[in-house]
C-alpha positions in Angstrom: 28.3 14.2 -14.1 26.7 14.2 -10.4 29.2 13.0 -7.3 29.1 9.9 -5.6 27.5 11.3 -2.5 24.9 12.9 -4.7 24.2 9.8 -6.4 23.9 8.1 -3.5 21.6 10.5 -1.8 19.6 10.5 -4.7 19.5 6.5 -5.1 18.4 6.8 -0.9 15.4 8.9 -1.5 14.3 7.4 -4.7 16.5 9.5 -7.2 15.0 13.1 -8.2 15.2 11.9 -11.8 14.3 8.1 -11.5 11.8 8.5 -8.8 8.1 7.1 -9.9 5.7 6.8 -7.2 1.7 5.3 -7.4 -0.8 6.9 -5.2 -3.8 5.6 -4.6 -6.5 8.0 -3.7 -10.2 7.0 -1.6 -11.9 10.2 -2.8 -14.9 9.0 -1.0 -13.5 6.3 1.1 -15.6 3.6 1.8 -18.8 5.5 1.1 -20.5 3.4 -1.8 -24.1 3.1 -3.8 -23.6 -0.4 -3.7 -23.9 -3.8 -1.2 -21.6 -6.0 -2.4 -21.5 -9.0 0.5 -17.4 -9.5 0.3 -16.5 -5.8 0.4 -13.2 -6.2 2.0 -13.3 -2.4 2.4 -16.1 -2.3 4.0 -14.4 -5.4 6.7 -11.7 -3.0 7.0 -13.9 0.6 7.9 -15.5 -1.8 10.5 -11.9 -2.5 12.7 -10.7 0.7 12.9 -11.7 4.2 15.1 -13.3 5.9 12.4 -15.4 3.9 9.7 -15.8 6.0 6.7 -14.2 10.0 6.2 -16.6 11.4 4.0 -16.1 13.1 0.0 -12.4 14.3 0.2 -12.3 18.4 0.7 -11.0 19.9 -2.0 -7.9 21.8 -0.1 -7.3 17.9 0.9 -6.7 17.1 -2.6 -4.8 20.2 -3.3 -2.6 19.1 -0.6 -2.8 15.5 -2.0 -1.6 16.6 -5.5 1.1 19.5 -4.5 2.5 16.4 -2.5 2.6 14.2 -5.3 4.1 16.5 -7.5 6.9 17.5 -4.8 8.1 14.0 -4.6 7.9 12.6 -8.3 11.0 12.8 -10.6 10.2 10.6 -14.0 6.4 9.7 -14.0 3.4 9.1 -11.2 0.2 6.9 -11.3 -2.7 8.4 -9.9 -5.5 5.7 -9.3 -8.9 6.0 -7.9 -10.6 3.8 -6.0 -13.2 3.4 -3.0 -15.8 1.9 -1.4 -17.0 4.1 -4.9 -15.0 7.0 -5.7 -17.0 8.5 -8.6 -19.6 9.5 -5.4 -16.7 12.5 -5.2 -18.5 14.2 -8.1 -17.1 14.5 -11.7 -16.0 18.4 -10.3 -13.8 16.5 -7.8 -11.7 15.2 -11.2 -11.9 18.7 -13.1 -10.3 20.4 -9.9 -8.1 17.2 -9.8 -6.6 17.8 -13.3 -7.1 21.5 -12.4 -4.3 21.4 -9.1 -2.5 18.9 -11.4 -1.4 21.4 -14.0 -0.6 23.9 -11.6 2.0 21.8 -9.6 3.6 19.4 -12.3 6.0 22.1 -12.8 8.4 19.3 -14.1 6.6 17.9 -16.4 6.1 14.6 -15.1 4.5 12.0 -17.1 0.8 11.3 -15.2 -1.4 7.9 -15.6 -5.0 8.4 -14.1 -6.6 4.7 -13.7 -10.3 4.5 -11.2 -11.5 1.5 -10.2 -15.3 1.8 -10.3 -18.8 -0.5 -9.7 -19.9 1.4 -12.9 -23.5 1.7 -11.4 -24.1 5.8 -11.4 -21.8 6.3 -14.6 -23.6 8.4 -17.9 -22.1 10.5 -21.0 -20.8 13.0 -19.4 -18.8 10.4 -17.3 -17.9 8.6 -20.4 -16.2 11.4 -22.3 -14.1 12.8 -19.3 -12.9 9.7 -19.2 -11.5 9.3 -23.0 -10.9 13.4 -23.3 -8.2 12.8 -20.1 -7.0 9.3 -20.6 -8.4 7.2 -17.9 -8.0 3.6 -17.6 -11.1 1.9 -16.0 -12.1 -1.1 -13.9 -15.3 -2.0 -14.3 -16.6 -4.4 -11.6 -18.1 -7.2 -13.3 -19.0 -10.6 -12.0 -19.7 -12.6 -14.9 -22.9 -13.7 -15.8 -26.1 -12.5 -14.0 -26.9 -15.3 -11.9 -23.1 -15.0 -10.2 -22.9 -11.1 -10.5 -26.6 -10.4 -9.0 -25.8 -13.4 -6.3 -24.0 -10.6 -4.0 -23.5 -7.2 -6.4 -26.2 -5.8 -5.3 -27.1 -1.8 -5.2 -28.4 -0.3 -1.4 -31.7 -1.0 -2.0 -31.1 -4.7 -2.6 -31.9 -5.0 -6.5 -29.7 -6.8 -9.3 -26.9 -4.6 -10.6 -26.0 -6.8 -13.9 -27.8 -5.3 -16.8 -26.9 -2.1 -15.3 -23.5 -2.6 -15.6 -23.3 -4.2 -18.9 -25.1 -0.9 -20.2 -21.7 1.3 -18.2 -19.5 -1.4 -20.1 -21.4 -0.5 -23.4 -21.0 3.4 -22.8 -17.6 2.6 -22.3 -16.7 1.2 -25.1 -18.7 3.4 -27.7 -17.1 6.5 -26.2 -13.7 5.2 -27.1 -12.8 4.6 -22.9 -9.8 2.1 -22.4 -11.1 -0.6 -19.3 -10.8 -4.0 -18.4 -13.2 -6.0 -16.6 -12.3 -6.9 -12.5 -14.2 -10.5 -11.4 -14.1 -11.2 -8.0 -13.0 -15.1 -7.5 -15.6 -16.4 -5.3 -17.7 -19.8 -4.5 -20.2 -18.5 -7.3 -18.0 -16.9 -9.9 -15.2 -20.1 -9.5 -17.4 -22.9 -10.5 -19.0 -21.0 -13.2 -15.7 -19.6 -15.2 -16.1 -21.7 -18.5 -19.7 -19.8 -18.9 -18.3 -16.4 -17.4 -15.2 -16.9 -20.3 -17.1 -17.4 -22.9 -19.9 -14.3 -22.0 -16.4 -12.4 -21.7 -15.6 -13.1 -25.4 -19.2 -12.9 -26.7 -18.9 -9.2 -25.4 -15.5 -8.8 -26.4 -13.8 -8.3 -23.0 -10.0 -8.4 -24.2 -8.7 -7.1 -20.7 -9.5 -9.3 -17.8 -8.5 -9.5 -14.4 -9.2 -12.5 -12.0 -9.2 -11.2 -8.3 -9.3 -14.2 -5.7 -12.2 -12.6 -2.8 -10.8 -11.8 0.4 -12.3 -13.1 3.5 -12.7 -10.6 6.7 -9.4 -9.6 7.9 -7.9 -11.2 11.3 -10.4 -14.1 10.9 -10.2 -17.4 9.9 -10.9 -17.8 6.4 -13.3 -20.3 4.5 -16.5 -19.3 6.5 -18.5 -17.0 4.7 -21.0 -18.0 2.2 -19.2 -16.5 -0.6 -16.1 -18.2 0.8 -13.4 -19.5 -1.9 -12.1 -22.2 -0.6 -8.5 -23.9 -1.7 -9.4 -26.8 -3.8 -12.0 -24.6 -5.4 -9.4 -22.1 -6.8 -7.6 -24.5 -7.7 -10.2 -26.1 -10.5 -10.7 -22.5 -11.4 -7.2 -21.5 -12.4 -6.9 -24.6 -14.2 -9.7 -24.1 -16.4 -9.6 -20.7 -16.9 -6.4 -21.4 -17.9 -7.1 -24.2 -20.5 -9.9 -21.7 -22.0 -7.0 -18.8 -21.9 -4.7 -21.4 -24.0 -7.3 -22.8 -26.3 -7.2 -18.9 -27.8 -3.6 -18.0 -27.2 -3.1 -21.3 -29.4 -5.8 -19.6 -32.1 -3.7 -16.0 -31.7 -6.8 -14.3 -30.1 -6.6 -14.6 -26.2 -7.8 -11.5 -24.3 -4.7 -10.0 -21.5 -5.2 -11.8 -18.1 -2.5 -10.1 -16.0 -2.4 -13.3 -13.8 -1.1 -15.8 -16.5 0.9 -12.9 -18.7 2.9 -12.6 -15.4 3.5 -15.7 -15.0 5.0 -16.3 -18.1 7.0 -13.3 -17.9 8.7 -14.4 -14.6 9.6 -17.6 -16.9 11.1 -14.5 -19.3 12.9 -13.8 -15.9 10.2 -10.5 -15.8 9.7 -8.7 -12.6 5.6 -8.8 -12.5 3.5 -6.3 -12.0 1.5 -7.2 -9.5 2.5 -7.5 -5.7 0.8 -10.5 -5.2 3.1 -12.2 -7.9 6.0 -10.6 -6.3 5.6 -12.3 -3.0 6.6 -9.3 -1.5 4.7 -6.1 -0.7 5.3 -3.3 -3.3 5.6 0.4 -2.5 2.2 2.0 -2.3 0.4 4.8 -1.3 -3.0 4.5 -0.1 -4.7 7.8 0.6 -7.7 7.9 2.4 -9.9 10.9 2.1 -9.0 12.8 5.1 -5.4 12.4 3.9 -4.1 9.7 6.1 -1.4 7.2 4.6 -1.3 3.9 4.6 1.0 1.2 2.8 -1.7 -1.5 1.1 -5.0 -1.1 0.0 -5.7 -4.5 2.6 -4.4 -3.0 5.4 -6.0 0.8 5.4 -6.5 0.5 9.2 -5.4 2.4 12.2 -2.6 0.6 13.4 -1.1 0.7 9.3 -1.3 4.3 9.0 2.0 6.1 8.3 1.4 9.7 8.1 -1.2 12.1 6.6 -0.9 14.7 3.2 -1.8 16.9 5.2 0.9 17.6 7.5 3.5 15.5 6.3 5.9 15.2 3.0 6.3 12.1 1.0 9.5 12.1 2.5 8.2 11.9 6.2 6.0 9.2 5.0 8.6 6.6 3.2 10.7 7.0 6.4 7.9 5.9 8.2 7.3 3.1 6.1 10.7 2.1 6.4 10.2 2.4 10.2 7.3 0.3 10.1 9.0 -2.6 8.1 6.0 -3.1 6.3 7.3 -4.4 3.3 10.5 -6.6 4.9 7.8 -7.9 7.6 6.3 -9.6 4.1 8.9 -11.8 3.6 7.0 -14.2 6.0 7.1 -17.2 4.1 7.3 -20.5 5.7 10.9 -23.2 5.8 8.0 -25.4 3.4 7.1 -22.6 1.3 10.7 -20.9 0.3 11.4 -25.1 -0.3 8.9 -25.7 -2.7 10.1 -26.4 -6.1 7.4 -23.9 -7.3 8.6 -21.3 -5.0 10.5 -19.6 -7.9 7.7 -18.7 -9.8 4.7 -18.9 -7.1 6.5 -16.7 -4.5 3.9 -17.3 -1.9 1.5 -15.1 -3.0 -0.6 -12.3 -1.3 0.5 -11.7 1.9 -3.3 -11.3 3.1 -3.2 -14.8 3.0 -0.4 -15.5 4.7 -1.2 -14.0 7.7 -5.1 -14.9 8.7 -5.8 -17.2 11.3 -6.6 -21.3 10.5 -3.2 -21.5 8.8 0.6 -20.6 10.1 1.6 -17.4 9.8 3.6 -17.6 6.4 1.8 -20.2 5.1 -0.8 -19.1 1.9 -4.0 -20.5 2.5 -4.3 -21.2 -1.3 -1.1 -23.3 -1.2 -3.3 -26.3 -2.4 -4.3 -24.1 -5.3 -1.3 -23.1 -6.3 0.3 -26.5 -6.4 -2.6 -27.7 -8.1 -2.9 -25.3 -10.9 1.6 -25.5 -11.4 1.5 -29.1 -11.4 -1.0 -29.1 -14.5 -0.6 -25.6 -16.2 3.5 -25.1 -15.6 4.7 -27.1 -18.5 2.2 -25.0 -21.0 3.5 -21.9 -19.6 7.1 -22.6 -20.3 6.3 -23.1 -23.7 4.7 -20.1 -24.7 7.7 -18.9 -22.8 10.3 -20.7 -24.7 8.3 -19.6 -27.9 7.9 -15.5 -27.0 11.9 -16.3 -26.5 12.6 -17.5 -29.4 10.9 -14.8 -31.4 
């Protein structure tokens, strides 16, 4: 049995044995073989000193992954993401999994997820992939006419067809993925028809992603712009679509709604934005620098580098920066709202943009909206997942 003070040292740091961390690695950063108008990454490479850092070395990832592997106790996540990070190479990922055996000298249980556009993938792509357990997003804005609308490659041609081929390749090669839609002023309006293509093809795991607007500006301006009333109708129907089947016993996993119900089950969600709080991350970009969200990878964010410093070095950081306490933000009218238990204020993104006070989400109107039509359905599929 340990001591007290090595308990408590241990609970301080994480616990050796309890510890899990989630890294996120930019293996390319920002660099990408697509034009999709609402990058939010590619916003963010615009407001800081350097814009983009290139294919990650390999003794960068080495020192990425002897890191990760120093720090860990129980299990890690290791996700992949960009601007496009299979641009890296697929030899990037064999010397990944490579430095990965040589350092996880504990035995630590590893998760791989990437997060990709799906454009440049082929067979050999597909069968690393199932051989080594990856979960994938594939970036997929519905139909064609709201995909091709701003998805488009660097030569300014329609990605759709494309994609749906990668999502076909996918599938036959026995690759777990769900489908990532961007909620924007095309995809919103258009979500019964988007549903219903999503079944047709047999999408059972879907994830709803409301588009970001540049950061530090005032949101609602672009032409791709989701505005509050407009996400509002959206989650309501895509809601009523997602019931109609959960009523039939066939309704695909939207993480969005499944959390939601799961904070009825008095669940902690998975996702940050359904937390109201920021989570614990690790953003690395490919030089190695640290940051603690994927929406704020910019200069002033960054709290150390793999390179020279310990993950140790970096959560003290973090907890110098008050990254996470600085978002609890909300507003006296937002902790006061009788949704407030189960809305929790949202993303903090859009808390904190200009044309709204600071603290305030900007898709309050949604929110209220979609709880004020959708709540009382979602405590009965709670009360019925209870009383099983």
């Amino acid at each position: 049995m340990q001591t007290k003070e090595k308990a408590a040292k241990e609970k301080e740091l994480g616990g050796t044995k309890m510890r899990q961390i989630h890294v996120m690695i930019k293996p390319a950063s920002g660099l990408c073989n697509m034009r999709c108008e609402y990058c939010f990454y590619a916003d963010e490479m615009g407001k800081r000193s350097q814009a983009s850092y290139g294919i990650m070395s390999m003794e960068t990832l080495e020192c990425v992954i002897r890191e990760i592997f120093s720090f860990a106790g129980e299990q890690c996540t290791i996700a992949f993401q960009g601007g496009e990070p299979t641009l890296a190479g697929l030899d990037f990922y064999r010397q990944c999994l490579r430095f990965e055996e040589k350092y996880n000298t504990k035995n630590i249980a590893v998760f791989h997820s990437l997060q990709t556009n799906g454009y440049a993938l082929d067979e050999q792509w597909y069968s690393f992939f199932a051989e080594h357990h990856f979960l994938i997003g594939l970036s997929l804005d519905g139909i064609r006419a709201t995909h091709d609308a701003y998805r488009k490659d660097a030569g300014g041609q329609d990605t759709y067809f494309r994609i749906l081929e990668t999502a076909r390749g996918l599938e036959q090669a026995g690759v777990e993925f769900n489908v990532l839609t961007v909620v924007n002023a095309k995809t919103a309006p258009r979500i019964r028809k988007i549903y219903e293509k999503y079944r047709k093809l047999g999408f059972s795991w879907q994830q709803y992603i409301a588009c970001l607007d540049p950061i530090q500006e005032k949101q609602g301006q672009q032409e791709y712009s989701l505005t509050p009333q407009m996400y509002g109708r959206f989650l309501i129907e895509l809601f009523e679509l997602w019931d109609f089947d959960v009523r039939q016993g066939k309704q695909p996993y939207i993480r969005q709604f499944e959390n939601y119900i799961g904070i009825l089950l008095g669940q902690q969600p998975e996702s940050c934005e359904q937390r109201g709080i920021c989570g614990f991350q690790n953003i690395v970009e490919a030089d190695g620098s640290v940051y603690p969200c994927d929406f704020y990878v910019l200069d002033q964010y960054c709290i150390g580098n793999l390179k020279a410093d310990s993950f140790r070095t970096i959560e003290e950081r973090r907890k110098e920066s008050r990254f996470v306490e600085n978002s609890v933000n909300h507003t006296l009218k937002c902790r006061s709202c009788p949704y407030f238990a189960i809305c929790r204020g949202g993303c903090r993104r859009h808390r904190e943009q200009p044309g709204t006070e600071r603290g305030e989400n900007y898709f309050c109107e949604s929110y209220r909206m979609f709880f004020d039509s959708c709540l009382p359905r979602m405590k009965e599929i709670a009360a019925c997942l209870r009383g099983r």
